[in-house]
N, C-alpha and C positions, 0 to 999 in steps of 0.2 A: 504494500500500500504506500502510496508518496503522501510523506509528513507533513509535505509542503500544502496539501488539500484540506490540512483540519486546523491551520491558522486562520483565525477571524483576520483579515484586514482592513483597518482601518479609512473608511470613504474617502479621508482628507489623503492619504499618502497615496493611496490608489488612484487618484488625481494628478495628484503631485507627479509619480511615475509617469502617468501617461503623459502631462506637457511635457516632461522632459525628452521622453521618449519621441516626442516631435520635433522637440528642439534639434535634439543629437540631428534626427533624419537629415532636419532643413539646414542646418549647419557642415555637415558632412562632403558635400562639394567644396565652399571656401574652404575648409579645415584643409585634405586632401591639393586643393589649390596651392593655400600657405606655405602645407609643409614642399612642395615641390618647388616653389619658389625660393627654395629655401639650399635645396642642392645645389652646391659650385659647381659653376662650369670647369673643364678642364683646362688644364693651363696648357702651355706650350710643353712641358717636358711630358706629361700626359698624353697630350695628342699627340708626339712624335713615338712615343712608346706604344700607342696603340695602332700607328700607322707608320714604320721603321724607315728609313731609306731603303729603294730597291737601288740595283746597278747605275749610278750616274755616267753624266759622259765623259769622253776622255779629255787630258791635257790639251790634246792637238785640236778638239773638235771648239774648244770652246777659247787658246790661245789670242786667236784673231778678235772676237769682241772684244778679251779681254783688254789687249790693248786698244782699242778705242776707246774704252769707257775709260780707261787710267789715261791718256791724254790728257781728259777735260781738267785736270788736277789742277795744271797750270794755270791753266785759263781760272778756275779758283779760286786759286790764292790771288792772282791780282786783283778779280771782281770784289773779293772778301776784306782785301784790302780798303779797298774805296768804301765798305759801308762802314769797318774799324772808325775810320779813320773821321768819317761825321758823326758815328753812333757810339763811339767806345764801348764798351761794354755792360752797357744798359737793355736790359730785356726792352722791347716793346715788337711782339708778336708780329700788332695790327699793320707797324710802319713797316718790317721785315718783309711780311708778306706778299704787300704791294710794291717792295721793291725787286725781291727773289722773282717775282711773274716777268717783270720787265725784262731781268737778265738771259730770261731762256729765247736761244737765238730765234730770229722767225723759222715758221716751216719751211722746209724744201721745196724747192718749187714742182710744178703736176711733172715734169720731166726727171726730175732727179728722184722723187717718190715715185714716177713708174719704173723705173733703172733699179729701186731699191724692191719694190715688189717682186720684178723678175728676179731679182736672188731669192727672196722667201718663197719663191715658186721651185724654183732649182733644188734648194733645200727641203722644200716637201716632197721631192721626187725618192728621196734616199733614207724616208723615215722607215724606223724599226719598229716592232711591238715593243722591242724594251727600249728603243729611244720614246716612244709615247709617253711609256708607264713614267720615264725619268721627267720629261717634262709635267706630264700631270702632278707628279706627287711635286715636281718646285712650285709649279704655280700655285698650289692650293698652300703648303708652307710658306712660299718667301718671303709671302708681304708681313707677316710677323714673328710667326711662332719662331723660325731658326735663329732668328736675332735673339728674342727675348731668351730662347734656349742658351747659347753663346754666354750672355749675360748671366744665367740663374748658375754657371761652370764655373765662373767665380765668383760667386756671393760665400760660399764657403770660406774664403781666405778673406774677406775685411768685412770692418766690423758692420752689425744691423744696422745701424742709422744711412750708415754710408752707402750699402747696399740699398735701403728704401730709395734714397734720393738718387741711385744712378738708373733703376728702376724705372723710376718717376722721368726720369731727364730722357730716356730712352724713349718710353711711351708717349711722351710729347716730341721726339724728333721723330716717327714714326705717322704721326695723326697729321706733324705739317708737312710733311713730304705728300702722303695724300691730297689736302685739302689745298696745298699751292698746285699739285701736277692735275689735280680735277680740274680746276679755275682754269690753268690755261687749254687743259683740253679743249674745255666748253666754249672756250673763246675762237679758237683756231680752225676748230674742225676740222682735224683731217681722219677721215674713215680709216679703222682698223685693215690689214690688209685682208681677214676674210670676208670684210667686207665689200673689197675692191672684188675680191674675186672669192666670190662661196664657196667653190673647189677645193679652196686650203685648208676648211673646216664645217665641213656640210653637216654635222652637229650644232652648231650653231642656230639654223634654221634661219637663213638671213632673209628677209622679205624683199623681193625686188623693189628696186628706188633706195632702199633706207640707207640714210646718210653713215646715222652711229650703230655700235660705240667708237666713240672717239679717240685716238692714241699717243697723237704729240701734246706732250710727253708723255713716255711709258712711268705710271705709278710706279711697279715693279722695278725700276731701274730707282724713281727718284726715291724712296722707300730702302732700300738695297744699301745704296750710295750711301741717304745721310747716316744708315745706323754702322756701316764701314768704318765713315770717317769718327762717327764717334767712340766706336767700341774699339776701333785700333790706336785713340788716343788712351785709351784706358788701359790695355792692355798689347802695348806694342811688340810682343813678342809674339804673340797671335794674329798679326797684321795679316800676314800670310794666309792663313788657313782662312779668315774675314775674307778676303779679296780671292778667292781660290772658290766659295760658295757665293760670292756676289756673280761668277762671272759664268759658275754652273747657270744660276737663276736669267741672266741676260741671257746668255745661247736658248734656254728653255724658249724665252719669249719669241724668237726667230724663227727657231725650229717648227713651234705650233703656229707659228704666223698671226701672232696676238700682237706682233709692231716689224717693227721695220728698222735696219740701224739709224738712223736718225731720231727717231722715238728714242732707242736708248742711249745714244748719245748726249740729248736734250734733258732727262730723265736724271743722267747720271751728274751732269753739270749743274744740276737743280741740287742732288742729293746733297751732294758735297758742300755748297752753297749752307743748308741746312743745318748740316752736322757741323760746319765751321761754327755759324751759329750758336748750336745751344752749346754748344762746350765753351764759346767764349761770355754767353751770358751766364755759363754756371760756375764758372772760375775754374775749369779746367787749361 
């Protein structure tokens, strides 16, 4: 016999149970919401650990960009010069911003970007499945996680504070490389090259007529560039290895025909521009 069938209960708690028993009900979606809002995203060492490097490409494949984009160095330091030199070492983002847009050279002209297309056409002749797989997995990491990765490799040798702020100086030389290489995209227009021609990336699903996405300058490059020139001021013995993965992530961009070398050329004289930057408004 259940014991529980020969307690009198009381009308008032029998009540009492049952509003609550509605509450719970009606409550039970936001709860469930909360607590899920509530779960961390994964960081970068996470997401690289749940999604590894496959085979990158070679020294020789990706040699050639790399010297183009390490050219723009020069070009740089003088630009970087001239804003030193009005702005000393005073943060002001807003004036930076509008001046960093100015410095990135005009686009190429329609002959010298169809000259540069035919080479990302050539080079899409010779793609592999494992050259795919290497571009996809940079493009989906480059624009932050490997940086911030690079960076989290040495938080263990200096102290927490110091660590927070290079952290911090990171994710803001990161969010301006974006938000200047957006700006002038949108200003310029010049069409992605699968969008010049669909063929390079019939994934894509590119609608005939459509102008964008847009590419000068390639994000990826100027994103790349500024956290290079920052993270190899911090850690110059790693310079190499920094500029070794900036230059994997540039070839990716050609290779899939997501820009053109002018994009990252333009891209990468932005970056550096950037990373001068905050290292010299954080007193590095």
């Amino acid at each position: 016999m259940n014991v529980l069938r020969g307690i009198k209960w009381p009308y008032a708690l029998i009540a009492l149970l049952a509003v609550a028993a509605v509450a719970v009900g009606t409550l039970q979606p936001q709860l469930v919401s909360a607590a899920a809002g509530l779960v961390k995203k994964p960081g970068a060492t996470q997401k690289i650990k749940q999604d590894p490097p496959p085979t990158l490409f070679t020294d020789a494949e990706i040699a050639t960009i790399g010297r183009q984009a390490a050219a723009q160095r020069k070009k740089t330091d003088a630009l970087f010069a001239q804003w030193k030199k009005a702005h000393g070492t005073t943060r002001d983002d807003k004036a930076f911003t509008a001046w960093a847009a100015q410095q990135v050279p005009a686009p190429p002209t329609a002959a010298q970007r169809t000259a540069e297309l035919h080479q990302d056409q050539q080079l899409a002749k010779t793609r592999t499945a494992a050259g795919k797989k290497a571009a996809t997995w940079l493009e989906l990491h480059g624009k932050q996680d490997l940086w911030k990765l690079y960076l989290h490799d040495q938080s263990e040798l200096i102290p927490a504070k110091q660590g927070t702020a290079e952290k911090a100086q990171l994710k803001a030389v990161l969010k301006l490389a974006k938000t200047i290489s957006d700006q002038v995209a949108a200003k310029d227009e010049q069409p992605a090259p699968y969008v010049l021609d669909p063929t390079l990336r019939p994934d894509k699903h590119i609608k005939p007529g459509a102008q964008g996405p847009y590419s000068y300058p390639s994000s990826h490059a100027a994103r790349s560039a500024a956290a290079v020139t920052y993270l190899s001021a911090l850690s110059p013995h790693r310079a190499g290895d920094y500029q070794w993965m900036q230059d994997e992530i540039l070839y990716s961009r050609l290779y899939m025909a997501g820009h053109v070398t002018s994009d990252i050329t333009a891209g990468t004289l932005l970056g550096d521009l950037i990373g001068d930057y905050e290292l010299a408004v954080s007193g590095h």
